[in-house]
DONU-583760 format. One record per residue (C-alpha): chain; residue in one letter; x, y negated, z. Coordinates in nm, 2 decimals, always signed. Example, Ala and Ser with C-alpha at 12.3 -4.5 7.8 and 13.67 -1.06 7.14 Angstrom:
BEGIN
{A, a, {+1.23, +0.45, +0.78}};
{A, s, {+1.37, +0.11, +0.71}};
END
This chain:
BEGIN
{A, x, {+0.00, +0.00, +0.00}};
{A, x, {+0.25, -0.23, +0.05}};
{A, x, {+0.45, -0.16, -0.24}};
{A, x, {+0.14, -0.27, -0.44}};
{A, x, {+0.08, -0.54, -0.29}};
{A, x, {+0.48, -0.72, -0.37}};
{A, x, {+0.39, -0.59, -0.72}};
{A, x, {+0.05, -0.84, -0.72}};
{A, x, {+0.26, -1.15, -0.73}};
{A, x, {+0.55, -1.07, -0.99}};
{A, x, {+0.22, -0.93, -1.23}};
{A, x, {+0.07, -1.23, -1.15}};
{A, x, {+0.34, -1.45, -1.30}};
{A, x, {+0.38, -1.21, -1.60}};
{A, x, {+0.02, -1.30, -1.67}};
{A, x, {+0.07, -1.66, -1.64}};
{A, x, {+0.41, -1.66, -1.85}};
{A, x, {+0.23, -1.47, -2.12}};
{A, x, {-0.08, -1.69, -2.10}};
{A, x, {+0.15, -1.98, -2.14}};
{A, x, {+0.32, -1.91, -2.45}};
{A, x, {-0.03, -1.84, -2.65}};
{A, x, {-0.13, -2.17, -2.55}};
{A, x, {+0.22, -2.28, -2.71}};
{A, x, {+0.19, -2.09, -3.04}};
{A, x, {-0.17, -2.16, -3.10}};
{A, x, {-0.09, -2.58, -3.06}};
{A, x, {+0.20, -2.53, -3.26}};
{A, x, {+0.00, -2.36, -3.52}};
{A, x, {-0.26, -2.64, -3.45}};
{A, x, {+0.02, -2.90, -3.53}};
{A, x, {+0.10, -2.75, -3.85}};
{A, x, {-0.24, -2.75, -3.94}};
{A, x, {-0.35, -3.08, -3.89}};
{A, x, {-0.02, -3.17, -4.08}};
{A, x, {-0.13, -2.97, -4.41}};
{A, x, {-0.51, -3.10, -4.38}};
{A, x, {-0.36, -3.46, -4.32}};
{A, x, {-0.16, -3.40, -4.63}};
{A, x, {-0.41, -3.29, -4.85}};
{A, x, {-0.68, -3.55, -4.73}};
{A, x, {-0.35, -3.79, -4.87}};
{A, x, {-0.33, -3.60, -5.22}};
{A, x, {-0.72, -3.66, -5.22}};
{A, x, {-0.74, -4.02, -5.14}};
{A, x, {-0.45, -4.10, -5.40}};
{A, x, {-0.62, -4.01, -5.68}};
{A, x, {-0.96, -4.19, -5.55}};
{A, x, {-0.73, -4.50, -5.50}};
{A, x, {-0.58, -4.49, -5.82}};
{A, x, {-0.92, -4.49, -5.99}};
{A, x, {-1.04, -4.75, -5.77}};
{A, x, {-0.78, -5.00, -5.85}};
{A, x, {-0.72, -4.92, -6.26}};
{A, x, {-1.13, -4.99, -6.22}};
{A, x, {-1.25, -4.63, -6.30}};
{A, x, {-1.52, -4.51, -6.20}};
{A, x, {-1.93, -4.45, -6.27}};
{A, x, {-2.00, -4.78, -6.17}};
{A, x, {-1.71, -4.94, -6.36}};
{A, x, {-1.82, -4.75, -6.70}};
{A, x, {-2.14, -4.83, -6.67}};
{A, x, {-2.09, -5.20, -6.57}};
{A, x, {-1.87, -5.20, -6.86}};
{A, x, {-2.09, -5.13, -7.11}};
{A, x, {-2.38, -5.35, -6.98}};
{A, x, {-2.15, -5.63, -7.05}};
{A, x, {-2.06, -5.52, -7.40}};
{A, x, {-2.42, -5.51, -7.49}};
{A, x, {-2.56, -5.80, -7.65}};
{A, x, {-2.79, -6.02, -7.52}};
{A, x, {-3.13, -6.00, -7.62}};
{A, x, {-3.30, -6.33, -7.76}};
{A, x, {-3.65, -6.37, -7.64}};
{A, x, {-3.90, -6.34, -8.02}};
{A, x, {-4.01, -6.66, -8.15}};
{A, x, {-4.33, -6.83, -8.03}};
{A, x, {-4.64, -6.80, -8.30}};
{A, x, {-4.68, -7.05, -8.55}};
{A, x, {-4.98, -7.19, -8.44}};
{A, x, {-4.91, -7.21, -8.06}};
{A, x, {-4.61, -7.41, -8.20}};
{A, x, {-4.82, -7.61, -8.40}};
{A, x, {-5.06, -7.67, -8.03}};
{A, x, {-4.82, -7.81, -7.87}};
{A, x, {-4.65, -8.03, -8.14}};
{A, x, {-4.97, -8.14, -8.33}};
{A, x, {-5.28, -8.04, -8.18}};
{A, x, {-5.21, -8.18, -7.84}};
{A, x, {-5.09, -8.51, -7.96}};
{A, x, {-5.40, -8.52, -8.21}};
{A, x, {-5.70, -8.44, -7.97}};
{A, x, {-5.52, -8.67, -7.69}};
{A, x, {-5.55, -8.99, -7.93}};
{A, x, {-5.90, -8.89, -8.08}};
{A, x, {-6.08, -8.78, -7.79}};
{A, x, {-5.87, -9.09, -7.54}};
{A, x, {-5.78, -8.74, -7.29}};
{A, x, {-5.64, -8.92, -6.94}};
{A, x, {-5.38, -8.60, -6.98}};
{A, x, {-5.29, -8.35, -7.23}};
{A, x, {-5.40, -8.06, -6.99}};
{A, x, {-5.75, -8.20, -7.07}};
{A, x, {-5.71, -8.08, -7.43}};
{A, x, {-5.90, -7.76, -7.52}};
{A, x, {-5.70, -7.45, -7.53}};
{A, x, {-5.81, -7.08, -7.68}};
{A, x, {-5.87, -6.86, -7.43}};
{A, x, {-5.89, -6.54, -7.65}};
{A, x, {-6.07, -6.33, -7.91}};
{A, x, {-6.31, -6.10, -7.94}};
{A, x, {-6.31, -5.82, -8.21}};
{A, x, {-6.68, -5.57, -8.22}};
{A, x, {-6.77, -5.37, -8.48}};
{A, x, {-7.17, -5.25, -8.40}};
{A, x, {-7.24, -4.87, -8.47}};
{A, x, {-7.62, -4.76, -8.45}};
{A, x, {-7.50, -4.46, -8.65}};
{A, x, {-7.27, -4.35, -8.40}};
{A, x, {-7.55, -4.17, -8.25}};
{A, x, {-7.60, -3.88, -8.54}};
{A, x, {-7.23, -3.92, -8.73}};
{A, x, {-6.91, -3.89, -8.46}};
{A, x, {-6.70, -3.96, -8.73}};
{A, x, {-6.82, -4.31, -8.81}};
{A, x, {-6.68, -4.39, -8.40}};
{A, x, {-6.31, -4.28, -8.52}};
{A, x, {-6.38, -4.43, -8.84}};
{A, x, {-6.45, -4.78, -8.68}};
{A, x, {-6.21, -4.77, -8.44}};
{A, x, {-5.90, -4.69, -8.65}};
{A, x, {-6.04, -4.99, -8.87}};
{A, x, {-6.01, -5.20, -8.60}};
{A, x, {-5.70, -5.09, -8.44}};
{A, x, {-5.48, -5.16, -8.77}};
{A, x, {-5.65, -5.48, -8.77}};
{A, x, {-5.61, -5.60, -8.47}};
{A, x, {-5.30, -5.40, -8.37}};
{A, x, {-5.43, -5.32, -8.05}};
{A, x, {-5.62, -4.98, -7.91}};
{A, x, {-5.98, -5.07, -7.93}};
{A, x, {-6.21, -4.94, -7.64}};
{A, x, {-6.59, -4.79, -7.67}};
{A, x, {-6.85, -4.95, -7.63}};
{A, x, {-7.17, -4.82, -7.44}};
{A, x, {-7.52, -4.92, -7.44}};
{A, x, {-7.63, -5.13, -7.10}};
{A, x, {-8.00, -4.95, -7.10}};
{A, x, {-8.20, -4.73, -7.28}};
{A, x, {-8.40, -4.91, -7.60}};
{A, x, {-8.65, -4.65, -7.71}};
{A, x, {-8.74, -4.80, -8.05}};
{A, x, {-8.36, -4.70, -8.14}};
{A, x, {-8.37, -4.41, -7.98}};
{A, x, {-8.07, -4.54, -7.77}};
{A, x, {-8.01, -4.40, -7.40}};
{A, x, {-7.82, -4.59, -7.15}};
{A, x, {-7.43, -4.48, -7.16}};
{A, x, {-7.43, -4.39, -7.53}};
{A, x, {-7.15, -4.49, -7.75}};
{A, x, {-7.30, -4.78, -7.96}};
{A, x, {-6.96, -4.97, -8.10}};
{A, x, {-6.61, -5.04, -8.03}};
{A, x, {-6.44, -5.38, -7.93}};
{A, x, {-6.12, -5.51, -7.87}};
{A, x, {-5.95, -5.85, -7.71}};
{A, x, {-5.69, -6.03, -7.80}};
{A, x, {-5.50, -6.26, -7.57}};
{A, x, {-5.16, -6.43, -7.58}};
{A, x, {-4.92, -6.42, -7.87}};
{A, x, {-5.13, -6.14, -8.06}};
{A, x, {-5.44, -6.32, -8.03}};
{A, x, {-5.22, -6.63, -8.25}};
{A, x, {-5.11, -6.42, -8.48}};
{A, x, {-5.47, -6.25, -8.54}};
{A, x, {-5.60, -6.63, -8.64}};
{A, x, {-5.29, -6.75, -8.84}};
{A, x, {-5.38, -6.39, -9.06}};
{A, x, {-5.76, -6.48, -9.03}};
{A, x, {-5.76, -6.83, -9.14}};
{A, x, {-5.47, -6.83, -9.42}};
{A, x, {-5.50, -6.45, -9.56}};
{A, x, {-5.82, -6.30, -9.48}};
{A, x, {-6.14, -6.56, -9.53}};
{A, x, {-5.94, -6.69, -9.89}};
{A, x, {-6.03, -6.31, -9.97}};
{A, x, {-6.40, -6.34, -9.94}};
{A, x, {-6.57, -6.32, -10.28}};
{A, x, {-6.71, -6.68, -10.32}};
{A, x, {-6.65, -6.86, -9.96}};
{A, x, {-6.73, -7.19, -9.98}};
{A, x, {-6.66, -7.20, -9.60}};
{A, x, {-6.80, -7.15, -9.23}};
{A, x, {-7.08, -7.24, -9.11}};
{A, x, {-7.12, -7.44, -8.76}};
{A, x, {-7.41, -7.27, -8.65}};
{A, x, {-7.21, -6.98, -8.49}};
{A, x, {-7.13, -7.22, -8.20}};
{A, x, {-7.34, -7.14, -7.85}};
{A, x, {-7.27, -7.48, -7.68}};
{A, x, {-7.01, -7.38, -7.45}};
{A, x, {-6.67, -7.37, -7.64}};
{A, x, {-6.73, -7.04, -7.82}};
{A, x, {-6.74, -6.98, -8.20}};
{A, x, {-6.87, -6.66, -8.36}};
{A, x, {-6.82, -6.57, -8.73}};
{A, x, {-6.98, -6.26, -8.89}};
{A, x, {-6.75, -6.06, -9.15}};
{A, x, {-6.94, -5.82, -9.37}};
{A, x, {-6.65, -5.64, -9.55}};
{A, x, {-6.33, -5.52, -9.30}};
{A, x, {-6.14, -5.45, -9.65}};
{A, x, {-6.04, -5.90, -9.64}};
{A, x, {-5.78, -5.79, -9.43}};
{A, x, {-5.50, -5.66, -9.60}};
{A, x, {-5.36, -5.46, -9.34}};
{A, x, {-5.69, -5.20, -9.45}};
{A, x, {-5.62, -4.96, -9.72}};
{A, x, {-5.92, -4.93, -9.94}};
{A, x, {-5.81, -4.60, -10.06}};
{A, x, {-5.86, -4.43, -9.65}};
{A, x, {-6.13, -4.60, -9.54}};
{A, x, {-6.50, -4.40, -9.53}};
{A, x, {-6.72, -4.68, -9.59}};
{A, x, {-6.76, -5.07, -9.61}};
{A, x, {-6.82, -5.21, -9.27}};
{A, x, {-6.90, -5.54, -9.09}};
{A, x, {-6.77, -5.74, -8.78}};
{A, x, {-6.79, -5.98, -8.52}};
{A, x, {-6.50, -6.22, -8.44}};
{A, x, {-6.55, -6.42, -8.16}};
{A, x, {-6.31, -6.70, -8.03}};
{A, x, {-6.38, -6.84, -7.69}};
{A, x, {-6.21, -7.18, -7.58}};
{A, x, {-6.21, -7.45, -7.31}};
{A, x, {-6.41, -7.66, -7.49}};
{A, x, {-6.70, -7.84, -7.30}};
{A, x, {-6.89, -7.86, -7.60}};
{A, x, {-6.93, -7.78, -7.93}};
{A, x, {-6.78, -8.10, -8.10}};
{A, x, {-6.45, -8.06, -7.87}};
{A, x, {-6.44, -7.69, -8.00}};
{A, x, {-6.49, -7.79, -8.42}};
{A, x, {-6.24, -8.03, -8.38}};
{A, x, {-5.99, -7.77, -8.23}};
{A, x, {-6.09, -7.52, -8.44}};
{A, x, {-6.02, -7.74, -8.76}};
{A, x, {-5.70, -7.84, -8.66}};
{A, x, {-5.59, -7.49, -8.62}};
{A, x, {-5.69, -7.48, -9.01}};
{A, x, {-6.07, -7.29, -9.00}};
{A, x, {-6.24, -7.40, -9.31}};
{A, x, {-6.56, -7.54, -9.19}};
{A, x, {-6.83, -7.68, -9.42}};
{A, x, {-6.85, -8.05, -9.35}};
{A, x, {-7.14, -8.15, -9.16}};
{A, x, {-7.27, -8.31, -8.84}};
{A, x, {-7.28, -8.13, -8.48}};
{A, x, {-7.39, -8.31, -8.22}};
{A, x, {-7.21, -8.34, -7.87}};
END
């Protein structure tokens, strides 16, 4: 028993002693591994900092090639909202003694409808119309659907009875340029528009019987001979305001009186 117990201390220190030296191979191995990783984190970043300061990079290729793209110039304004605010303006301002030139009548839009009671028994004559009026207006037309239910017509409420389509902005100045100067000189024997299509409050309506005096239509791919409604709205107060813009934008009126 007592010859065990000296032997507890001396394997005791053996323990320790061999204890120790793992801990001093595995920090010494832990030394030379930090040193490799910190190495190769170094041969990592080198190239990354290369390609940062020659300018490399995604964002340096693409920012490269947005600036070698040409700038894009905005299109031209149309003719006759060019010709508003150089002559129109001036003209009304003087004629009608305006305070301001925001006073003067502007166009607000316009109104394309073709009318189609036999949409009810021919679906063709739907895709008929409204391809007509899409290449005329070059705009997607919409359907147009009956308020309420007219029994003489045999017409229910919700049924397709037409199709329509608005122009605003740049398209709807472009519409009347090709209105005015190409398609009402086409009309066999036009000796000009009438004033009656006026309602009072700015708005002038003019019923076209043919679609084919617009030469965007190819008489060779149409079905049949239709009519439409073109209706321009302005600001006008009244109906003298809205002639006198209307002429000066060139619409051949037949001269007579309207009343304010």
């Amino acid at each position: 028993m007592l010859d065990d117990e000296r032997q507890q201390p001396e394997d005791i220190e053996g323990t320790v002693a061999e204890a120790a030296d793992v801990v001093e191979s595995e920090d010494s191995a832990a030394e030379e591994g930090g040193e490799e990783s910190s190495e190769g984190e170094e041969q990592q970043e080198t190239p990354r900092r290369q390609r940062r300061e020659r300018g490399g990079g995604r964002g340096a290729r693409s920012g490269e090639a947005a600036v070698l793209e040409p700038p894009t110039e905005p299109p031209p304004p149309p003719r006759l909202y060019a010709q508003f605010k150089n002559e129109i303006i001036p003209a009304m301002v003087r004629e009608f003694n305006y305070a301001s030139p925001m006073q003067v009548p502007r166009l607000q839009k316009i109104v394309l409808n073709i009318g189609l009671g036999e949409a009810l028994t021919n679906g063709r004559a739907m895709e008929a119309a409204t391809r007509d009026l899409s290449v005329i207006s070059g705009q997607k037309p919409i359907v147009t659907l009956a308020r309420k239910s007219i029994a003489n017509f045999k017409v229910r409420e919700g049924n397709p009875i037409g199709t329509a389509v608005t122009l605003r902005g740049a398209r709807m100045y472009h519409f009347l340029d090709r209105l005015v100067n190409t398609a009402l000189p086409r009309i066999r024997d036009f000796r000009g528009l009438a004033r009656r299509g006026l309602d009072g409050r700015g708005n002038y309506t003019i019923g076209i019987r043919e679609q084919i005096i617009f030469p965007e239509i190819d008489y060779n791919q149409i079905d049949k001979i239709r009519g439409l409604q073109v209706t321009i709205a302005t600001t006008a107060k009244n109906d003298r305001e809205a002639i006198r813009l209307l002429e000066l934008y060139g619409m051949p009126f037949i001269k007579d009186t309207v009343e304010a």
